[in-house]
C-alpha positions as CSV (number, residue, x, y, z in Angstrom):
1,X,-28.9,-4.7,-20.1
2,X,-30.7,-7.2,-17.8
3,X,-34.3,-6.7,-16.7
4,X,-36.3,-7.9,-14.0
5,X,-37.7,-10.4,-16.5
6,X,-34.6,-12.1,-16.7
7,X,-34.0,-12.1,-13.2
8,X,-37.1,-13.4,-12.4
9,X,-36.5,-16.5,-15.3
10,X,-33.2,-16.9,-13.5
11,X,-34.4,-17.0,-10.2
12,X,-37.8,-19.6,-11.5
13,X,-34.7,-21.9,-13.1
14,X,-32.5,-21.7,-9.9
15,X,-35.5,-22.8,-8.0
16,X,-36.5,-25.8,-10.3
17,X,-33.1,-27.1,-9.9
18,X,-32.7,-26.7,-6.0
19,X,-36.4,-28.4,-5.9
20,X,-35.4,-31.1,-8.3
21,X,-31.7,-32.1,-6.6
22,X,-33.3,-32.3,-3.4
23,X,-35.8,-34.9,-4.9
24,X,-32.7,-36.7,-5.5
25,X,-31.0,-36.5,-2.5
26,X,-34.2,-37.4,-0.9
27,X,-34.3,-40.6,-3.5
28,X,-31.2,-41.6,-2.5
29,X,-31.6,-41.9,0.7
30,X,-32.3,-45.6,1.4
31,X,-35.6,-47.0,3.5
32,X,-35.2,-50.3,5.7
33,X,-38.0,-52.2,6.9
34,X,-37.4,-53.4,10.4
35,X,-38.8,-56.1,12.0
36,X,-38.6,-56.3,16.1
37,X,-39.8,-56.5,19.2
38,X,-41.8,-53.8,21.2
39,X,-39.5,-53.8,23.9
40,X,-35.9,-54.6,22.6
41,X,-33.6,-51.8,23.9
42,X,-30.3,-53.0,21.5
43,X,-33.1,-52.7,18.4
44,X,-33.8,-49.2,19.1
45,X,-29.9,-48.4,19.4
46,X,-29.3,-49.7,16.3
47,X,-32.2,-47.9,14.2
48,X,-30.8,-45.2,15.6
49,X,-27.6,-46.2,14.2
50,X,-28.7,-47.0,10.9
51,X,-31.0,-43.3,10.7
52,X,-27.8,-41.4,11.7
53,X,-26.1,-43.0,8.6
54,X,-28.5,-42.1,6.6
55,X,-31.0,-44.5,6.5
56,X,-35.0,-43.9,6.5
57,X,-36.3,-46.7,8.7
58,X,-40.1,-48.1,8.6
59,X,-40.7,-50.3,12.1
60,X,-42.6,-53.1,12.9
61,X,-43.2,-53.9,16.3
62,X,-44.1,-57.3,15.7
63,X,-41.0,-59.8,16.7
64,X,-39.0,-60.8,13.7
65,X,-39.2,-64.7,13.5
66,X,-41.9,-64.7,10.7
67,X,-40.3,-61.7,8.8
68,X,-36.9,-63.4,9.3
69,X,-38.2,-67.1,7.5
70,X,-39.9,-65.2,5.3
71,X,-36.7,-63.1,4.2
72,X,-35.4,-66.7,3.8
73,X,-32.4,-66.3,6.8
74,X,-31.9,-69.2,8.1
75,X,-32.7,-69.8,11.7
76,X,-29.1,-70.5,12.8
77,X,-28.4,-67.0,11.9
78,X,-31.2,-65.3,13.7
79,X,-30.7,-62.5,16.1
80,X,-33.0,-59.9,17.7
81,X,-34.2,-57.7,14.5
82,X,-34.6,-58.3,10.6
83,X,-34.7,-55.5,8.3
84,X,-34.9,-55.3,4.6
85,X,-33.5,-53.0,2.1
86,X,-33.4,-52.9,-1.2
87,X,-34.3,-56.5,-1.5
88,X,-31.7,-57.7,0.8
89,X,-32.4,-59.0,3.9
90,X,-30.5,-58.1,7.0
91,X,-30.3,-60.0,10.0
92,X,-28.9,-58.5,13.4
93,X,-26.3,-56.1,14.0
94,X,-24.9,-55.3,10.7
95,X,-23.2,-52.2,10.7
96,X,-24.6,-49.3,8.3
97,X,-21.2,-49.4,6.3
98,X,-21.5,-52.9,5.4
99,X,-25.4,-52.5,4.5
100,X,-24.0,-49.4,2.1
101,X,-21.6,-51.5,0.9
102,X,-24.1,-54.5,-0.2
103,X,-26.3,-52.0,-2.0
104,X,-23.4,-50.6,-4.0
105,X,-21.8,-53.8,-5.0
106,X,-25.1,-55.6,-5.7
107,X,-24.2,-59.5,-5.1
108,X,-26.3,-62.1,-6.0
109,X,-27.3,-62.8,-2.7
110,X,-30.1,-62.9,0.3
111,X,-28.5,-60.5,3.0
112,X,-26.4,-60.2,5.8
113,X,-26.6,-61.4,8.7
114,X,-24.5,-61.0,12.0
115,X,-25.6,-64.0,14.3
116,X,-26.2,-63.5,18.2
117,X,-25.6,-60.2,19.7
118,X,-21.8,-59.5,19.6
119,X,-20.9,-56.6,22.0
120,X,-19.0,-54.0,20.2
121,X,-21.6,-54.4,17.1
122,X,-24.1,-51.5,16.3
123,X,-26.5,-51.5,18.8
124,X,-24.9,-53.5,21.6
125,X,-22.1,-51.1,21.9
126,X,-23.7,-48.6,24.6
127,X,-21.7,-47.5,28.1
128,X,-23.5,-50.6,29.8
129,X,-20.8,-52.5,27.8
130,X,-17.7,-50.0,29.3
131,X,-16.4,-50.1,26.0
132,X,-15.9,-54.0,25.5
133,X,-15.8,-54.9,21.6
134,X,-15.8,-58.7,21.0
135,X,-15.0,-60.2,16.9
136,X,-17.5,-60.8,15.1
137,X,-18.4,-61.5,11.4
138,X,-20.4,-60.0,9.1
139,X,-21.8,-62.9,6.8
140,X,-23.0,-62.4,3.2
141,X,-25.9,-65.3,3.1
142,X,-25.8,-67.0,-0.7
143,X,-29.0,-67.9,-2.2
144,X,-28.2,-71.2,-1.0
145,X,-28.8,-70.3,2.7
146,X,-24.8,-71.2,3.0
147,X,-22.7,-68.1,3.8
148,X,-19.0,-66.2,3.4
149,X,-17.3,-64.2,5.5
150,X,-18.1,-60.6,3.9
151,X,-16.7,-58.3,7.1
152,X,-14.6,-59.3,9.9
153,X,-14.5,-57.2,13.1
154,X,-11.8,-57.4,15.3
C-alpha cells in the first residue's frame, strides 16, 4: 500500500532530477564571445545563426581588429566579426556546424576562420543575395598561424 509519503518522496526525486538535467542541458549549451562592429548588418545575421543552433552569444560592440590579433588570427584571414568559444577562436562566417564540429573533435589548433565575406556563408546569405552561394573554405588555423582546408563549400 502506498501513502502519500511515498508519493510525495517520489514526486521531491522526480523534481531533483528534472532540476538537475536541465542544469545540464543548460551546461551544454555553448557561449561565444563576439567581437563586431555596432552597425554590421551580416554580424547580426549570423549571431542569429549561431543562437538558432544553439549557441549562447555574449557581444561586443567594439570592432574586432584588437580581439582578432589578440585571438592570434592572422590579419590575412580577417573578416568582419571574431568570436571565441571554448578557447578557439573564430574568424568570419563559419557555419555553426563546423564550430560544433571543432569543439567535438578538439584539434590542437587556434580557430577557424573563413576569410572575406563569401555570399552563400552564414550571415551573408539573406534575400538581398537572391539566393547566390559562392565556394568558399572553411580553414582550421594551426598554431603556427598556417592553415588546412577543414570545410569546403561548394
Amino acid at each position: 500500500m502506498r501513502t502519500n509519503a511515498d508519493f510525495s518522496r517520489r514526486s521531491v526525486l522526480a523534481g531533483l532530477f528534472l532540476i538537475s538535467a536541465a542544469g545540464t542541458m543548460a551546461a551544454q549549451r555553448p557561449s561565444v564571445e563576439v567581437w563586431k562592429d555596432p552597425t554590421c548588418g551580416c554580424c547580426k545575421d549570423w549571431i542569429a545563426h549561431l543562437e538558432k543552433s544553439g549557441f549562447d552569444v555574449d557581444i561586443h560592440e567594439t570592432g574586432n581588429d584588437a580581439a582578432r590579433s589578440r585571438l592570434g588570427i592572422p590579419a590575412r584571414l580577417g573578416s568582419c566579426h571574431t568570436a571565441k568559444v571554448n578557447g578557439y577562436a573564430i574568424e568570419g562566417h563559419v557555419p555553426a556546424k563546423e564550430i560544433k564540429r571543432i569543439l567535438r573533435e578538439r584539434p590542437n589548433a587556434i580557430g577557424l576562420a573563413v576569410p572575406g565575406m563569401p555570399v552563400g556563408s552564414p550571415g551573408m546569405d539573406g534575400v538581398v543575395y537572391n539566393g547566390r552561394k559562392d565556394p568558399y573554405d572553411v580553414l582550421l588555423v594551426l598554431q603556427d598561424k598556417s592553415t588546412s582546408v577543414y570545410q569546403k563549400y561548394r
